[in-house]
C-alpha positions in Angstrom: 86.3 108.3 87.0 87.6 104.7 87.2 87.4 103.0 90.4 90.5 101.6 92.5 89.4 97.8 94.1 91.7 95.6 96.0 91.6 91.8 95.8 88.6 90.9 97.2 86.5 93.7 95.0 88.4 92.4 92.4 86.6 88.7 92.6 83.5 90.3 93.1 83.2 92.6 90.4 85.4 92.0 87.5 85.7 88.0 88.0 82.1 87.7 89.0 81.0 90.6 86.8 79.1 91.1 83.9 79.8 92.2 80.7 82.8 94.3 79.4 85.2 95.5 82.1 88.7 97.1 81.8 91.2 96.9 84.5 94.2 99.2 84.4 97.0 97.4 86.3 99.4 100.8 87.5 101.5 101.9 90.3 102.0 105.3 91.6 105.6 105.8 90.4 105.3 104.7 87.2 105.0 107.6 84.7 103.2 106.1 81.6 100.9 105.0 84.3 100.3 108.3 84.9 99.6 109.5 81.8 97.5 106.9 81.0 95.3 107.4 83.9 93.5 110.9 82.3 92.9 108.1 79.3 91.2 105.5 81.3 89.3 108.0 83.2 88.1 109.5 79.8 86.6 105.8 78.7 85.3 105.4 82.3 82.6 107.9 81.8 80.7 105.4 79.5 82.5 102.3 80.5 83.5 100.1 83.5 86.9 100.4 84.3 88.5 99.6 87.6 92.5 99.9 88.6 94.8 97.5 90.5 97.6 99.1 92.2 99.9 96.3 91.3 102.6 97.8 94.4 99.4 97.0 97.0 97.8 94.2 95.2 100.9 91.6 94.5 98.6 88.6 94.6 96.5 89.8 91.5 99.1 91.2 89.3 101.4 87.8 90.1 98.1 85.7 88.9 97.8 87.8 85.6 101.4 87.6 85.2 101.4 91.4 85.2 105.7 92.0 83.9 104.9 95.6 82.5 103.1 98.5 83.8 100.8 100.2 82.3 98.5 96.6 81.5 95.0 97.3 80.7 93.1 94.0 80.6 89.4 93.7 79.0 87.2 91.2 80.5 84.3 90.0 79.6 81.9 88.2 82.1 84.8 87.4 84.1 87.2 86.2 81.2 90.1 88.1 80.0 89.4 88.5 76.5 92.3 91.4 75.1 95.4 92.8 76.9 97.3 96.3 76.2 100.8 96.5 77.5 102.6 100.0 77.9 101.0 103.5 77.1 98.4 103.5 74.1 95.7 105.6 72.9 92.5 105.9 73.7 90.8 104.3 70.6 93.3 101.2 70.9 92.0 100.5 74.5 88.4 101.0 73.3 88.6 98.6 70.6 89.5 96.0 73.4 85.8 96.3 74.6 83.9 96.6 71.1 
């Protein structure tokens, strides 16, 4: 199951992290967020993947210049690398992290 982290966990693991990370930028209203989240937690049994509540984390989604919701963005040691705006499949998110 993917992780929820706040601002500072977000530094610490997925800015200072390494290797491939995905971080599903949601909120709770949003209903392609929600049915992307059975998605993400899919690809988070053999992948890290965190999520950024983008309604209780403002600072982070303003400094990614989150617009849209669902945004899944693949890092990798701490870089973005690939970005996924609005609901997509499940082999479209993985090929961000191949």
């Amino acid at each position: 199951m993917s992780k929820q982290i706040n601002g500072e966990d977000f530094k610490k693991l997925v800015i200072g992290g390494k290797g491939k990370i995905l971080v599903d930028f949601y909120a709770d209203w949003c209903g392609p967020c929600r049915m992307l989240a059975p998605i993400m937690d899919e690809i988070s049994e053999d992948n890290t993947v965190y999520k950024v509540n983008v309604d209780e984390e403002e600072d982070i989604a303003r400094e990614f210049g989150i617009m849209s919701i669902p945004c899944v963005i693949a890092f990798n040691d701490g870089k973005e690398t690939k970005r996924s705006v609005g609901f997509t499949d499940k082999e479209s998110i993985l090929s961000m992290i191949k």
